[in-house]
C-alpha positions in Angstrom: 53.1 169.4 88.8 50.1 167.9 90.1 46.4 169.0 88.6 43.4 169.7 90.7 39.7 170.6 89.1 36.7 172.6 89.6 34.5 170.0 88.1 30.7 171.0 87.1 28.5 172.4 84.7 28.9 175.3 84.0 31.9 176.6 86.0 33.2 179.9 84.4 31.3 181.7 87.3 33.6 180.0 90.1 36.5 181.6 91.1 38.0 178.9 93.4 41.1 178.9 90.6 41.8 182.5 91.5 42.2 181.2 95.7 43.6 178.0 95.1 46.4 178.7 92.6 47.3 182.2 95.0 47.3 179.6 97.8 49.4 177.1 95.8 51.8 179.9 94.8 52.3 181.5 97.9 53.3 177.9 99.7 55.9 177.4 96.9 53.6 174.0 96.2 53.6 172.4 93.0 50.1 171.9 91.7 47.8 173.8 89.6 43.7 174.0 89.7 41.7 174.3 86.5 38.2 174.9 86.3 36.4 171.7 84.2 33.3 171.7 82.7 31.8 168.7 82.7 28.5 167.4 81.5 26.2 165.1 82.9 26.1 162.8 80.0 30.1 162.8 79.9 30.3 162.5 84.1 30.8 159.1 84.0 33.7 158.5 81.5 35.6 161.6 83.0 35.3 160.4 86.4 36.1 156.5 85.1 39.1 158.0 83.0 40.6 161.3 83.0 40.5 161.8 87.3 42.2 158.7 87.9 45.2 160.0 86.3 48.6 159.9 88.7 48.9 163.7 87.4 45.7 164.8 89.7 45.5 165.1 92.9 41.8 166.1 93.4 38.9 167.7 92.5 36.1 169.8 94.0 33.0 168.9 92.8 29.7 171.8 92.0 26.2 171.4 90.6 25.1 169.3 89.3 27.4 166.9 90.3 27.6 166.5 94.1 25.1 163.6 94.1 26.0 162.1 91.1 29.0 161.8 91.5 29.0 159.4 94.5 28.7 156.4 92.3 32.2 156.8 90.5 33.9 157.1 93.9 36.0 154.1 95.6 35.3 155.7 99.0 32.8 158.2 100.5 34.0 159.5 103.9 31.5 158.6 106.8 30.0 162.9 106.8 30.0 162.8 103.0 28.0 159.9 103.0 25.8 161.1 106.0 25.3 164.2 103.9 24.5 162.3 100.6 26.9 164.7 99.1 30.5 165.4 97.8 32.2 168.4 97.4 35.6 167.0 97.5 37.5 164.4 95.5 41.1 163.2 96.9 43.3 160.8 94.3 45.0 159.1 95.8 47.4 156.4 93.5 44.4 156.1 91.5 41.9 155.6 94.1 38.8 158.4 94.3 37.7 159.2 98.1 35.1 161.8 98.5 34.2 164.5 100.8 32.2 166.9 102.0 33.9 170.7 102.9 30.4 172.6 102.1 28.9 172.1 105.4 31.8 173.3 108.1 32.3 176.2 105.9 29.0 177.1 105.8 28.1 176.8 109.5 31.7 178.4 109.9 30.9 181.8 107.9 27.2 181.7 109.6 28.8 182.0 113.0 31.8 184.6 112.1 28.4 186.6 110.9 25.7 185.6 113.6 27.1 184.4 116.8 26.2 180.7 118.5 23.7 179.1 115.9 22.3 177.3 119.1 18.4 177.0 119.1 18.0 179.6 116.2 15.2 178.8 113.4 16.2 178.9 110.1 14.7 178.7 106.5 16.8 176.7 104.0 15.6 177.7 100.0 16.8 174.6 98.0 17.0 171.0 98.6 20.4 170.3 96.6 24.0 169.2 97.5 24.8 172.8 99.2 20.8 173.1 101.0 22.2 168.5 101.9 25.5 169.8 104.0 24.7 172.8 105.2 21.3 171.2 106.8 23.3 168.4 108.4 25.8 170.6 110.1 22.7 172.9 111.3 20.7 170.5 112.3 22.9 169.7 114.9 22.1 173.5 116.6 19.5 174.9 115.4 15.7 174.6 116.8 14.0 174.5 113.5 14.8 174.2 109.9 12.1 174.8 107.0 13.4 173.6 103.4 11.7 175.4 100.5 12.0 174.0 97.5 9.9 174.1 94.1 9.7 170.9 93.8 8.2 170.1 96.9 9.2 166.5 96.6 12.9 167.2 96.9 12.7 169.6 100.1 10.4 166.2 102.2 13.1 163.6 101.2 15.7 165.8 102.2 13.7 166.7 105.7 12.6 163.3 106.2 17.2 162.4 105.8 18.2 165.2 108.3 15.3 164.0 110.4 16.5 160.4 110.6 20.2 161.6 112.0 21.1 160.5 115.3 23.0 164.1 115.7 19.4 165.8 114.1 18.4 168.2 117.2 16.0 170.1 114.8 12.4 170.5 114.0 12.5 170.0 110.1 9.9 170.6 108.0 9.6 170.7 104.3 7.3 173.3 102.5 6.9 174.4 98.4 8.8 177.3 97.4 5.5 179.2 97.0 4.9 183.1 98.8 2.7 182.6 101.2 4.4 179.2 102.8 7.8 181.6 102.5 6.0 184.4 103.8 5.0 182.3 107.3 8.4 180.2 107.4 10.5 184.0 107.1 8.0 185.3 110.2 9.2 183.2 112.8 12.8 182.8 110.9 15.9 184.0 112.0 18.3 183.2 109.4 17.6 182.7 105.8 19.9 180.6 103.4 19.7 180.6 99.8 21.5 177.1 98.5 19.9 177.9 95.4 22.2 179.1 92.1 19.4 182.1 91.4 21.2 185.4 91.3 24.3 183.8 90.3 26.5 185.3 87.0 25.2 185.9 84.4 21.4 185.9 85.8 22.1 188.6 88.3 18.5 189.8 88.4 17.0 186.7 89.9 16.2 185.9 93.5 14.7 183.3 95.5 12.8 185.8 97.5 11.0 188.6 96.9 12.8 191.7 99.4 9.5 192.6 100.3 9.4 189.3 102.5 12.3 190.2 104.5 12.3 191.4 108.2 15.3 193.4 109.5 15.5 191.5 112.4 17.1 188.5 110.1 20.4 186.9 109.2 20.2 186.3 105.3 23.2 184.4 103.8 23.1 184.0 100.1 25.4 180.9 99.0 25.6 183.0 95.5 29.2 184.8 95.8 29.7 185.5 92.3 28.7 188.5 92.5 29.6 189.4 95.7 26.0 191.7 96.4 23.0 189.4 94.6 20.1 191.1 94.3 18.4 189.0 97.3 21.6 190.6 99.4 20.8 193.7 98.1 17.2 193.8 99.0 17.9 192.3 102.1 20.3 195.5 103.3 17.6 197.7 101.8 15.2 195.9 104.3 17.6 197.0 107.3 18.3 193.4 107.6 22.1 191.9 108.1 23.7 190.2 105.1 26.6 187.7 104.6 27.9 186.7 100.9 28.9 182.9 99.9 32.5 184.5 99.9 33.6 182.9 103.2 31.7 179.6 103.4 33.8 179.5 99.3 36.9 180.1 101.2 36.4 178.5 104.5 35.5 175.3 102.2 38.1 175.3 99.7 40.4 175.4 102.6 39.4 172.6 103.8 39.5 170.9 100.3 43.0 172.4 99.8 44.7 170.5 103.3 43.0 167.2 101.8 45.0 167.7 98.9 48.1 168.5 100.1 48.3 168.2 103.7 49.5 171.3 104.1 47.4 174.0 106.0 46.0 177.2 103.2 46.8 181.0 104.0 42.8 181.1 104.5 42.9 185.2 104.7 45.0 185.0 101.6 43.1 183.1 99.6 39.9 185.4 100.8 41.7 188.7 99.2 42.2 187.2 96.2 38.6 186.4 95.2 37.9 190.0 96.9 40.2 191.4 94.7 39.1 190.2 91.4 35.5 190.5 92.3 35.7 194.1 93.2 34.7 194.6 96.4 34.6 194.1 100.2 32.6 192.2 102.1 32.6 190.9 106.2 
């Protein structure tokens, strides 16, 4: 029996045990996924000792680790390392190679929900590991991008990286998370993407942006799929505009994650009604 983790901090919101271990049952495969919290201070000397073990076979990786996690790996695939970001650990005989699933699944549920992502405009809240891959994979499409972030700092480094990629076809620009720069960016935006953790279990009540901002004539896709209708979701419907939950880009990721593992392709729709049915409800 092989092990694989959930490692972050804190992680008894996530429900990619529930998928994973329905996926691993269904195939008949022998492994197990565990969620792990880990804290910063104690990355290192899990990631030095513990992962390295022949009994695991990988990890996915959540905040706040994507970034800092880089630095205990043996090998960072080429995207990973173009993203700055890992999501996803392989072990393999001892040896740690990261990767980066966040991005394809992202851009994958975005177009199940919106259609060709060619030459749209889109505002990115967050400047983190999530805001890192799904910016690189958009950047490739989209017309313009405008990262918010409250630390303003954060959102230019990461539009100066995306800027500097040979792929980059994008306008990016980087703004402070403050109303009125929101209020412009959402005017002229035609999807909005919340890479931020606000409105996630147990602080259901927060959101990134106030509903009164939204247009109906928008896309907005909260990252946030635990639960399944945040309140920036449920202010957004309110607003007449479209939504889409992180449910699929958590599937259509760990997916991903799961043939790195094992080689073995995932019952993707399986693995969707299983979070579904724990978290209650149905969503596109």
């Amino acid at each position: 029996m092989r092990v694989c983790y959930l490692l972050g901090y804190p992680v008894g919101h996530s429900m990619s045990a529930v998928m994973h271990n329905a996926a691993f049952e269904e195939l008949g495969l022998e492994y197990r996924y565990n969620l792990r919290g880990v804290s910063p201070a104690k990355l290192g000397t899990f990631m030095t000792g513990e992962m390295r073990d022949q009994a695991v076979g990988g990890a996915n990786v959540t905040i706040p680790h994507k970034v800092a996690v880089m630095e205990y790996l043996d090998e960072v695939d080429r995207e990973a390392l173009a993203i700055g970001a890992v999501n996803t650990i392989v072990n393999q005989d001892g040896s740690l190679k990261g990767y980066n699933t966040d991005g394809r699944g992202a851009i994958r549920a975005l177009e199940d929900a919106y259609g060709e992502l060619e030459d749209v405009k889109a505002v990115i809240v967050g400047a983190g590991g999530a805001a890192r891959a799904i910016g690189y994979h958009l950047s490739t499409k989209a017309r313009r991008i405008t990262i918010l972030n409250r630390t303003q700092s954060r959102a230019e480094e990461l539009a100066a990286h995306l800027s500097s990629m040979p792929d980059c076809n994008a306008s990016v620009e980087p703004a402070s998370l403050r109303r009125s720069l929101l209020e412009e960016a959402l005017k002229k935006a035609d999807i909005l993407i919340n890479t931020t953790p606000v409105g996630m279990i147990p602080d259901v009540e927060g959101t990134p942006v106030d509903g009164s901002l939204i247009r109906p004539e928008i896309l907005v896709f909260d990252t946030v799929y635990n639960p399944l209708r945040t309140r920036l979701l449920r202010e957004a419907e309110e607003a007449g505009a479209r939504t889409l939950s992180g449910l699929r880009m958590l599937v259509y990721q760990g997916a991903a994650a799961f043939k790195l593992w094992t080689g073995v392709e995932p019952p993707v729709e399986l693995m969707y009604d299983a979070v579904t049915e724990v978290l209650g409800g149905e969503q596109g």
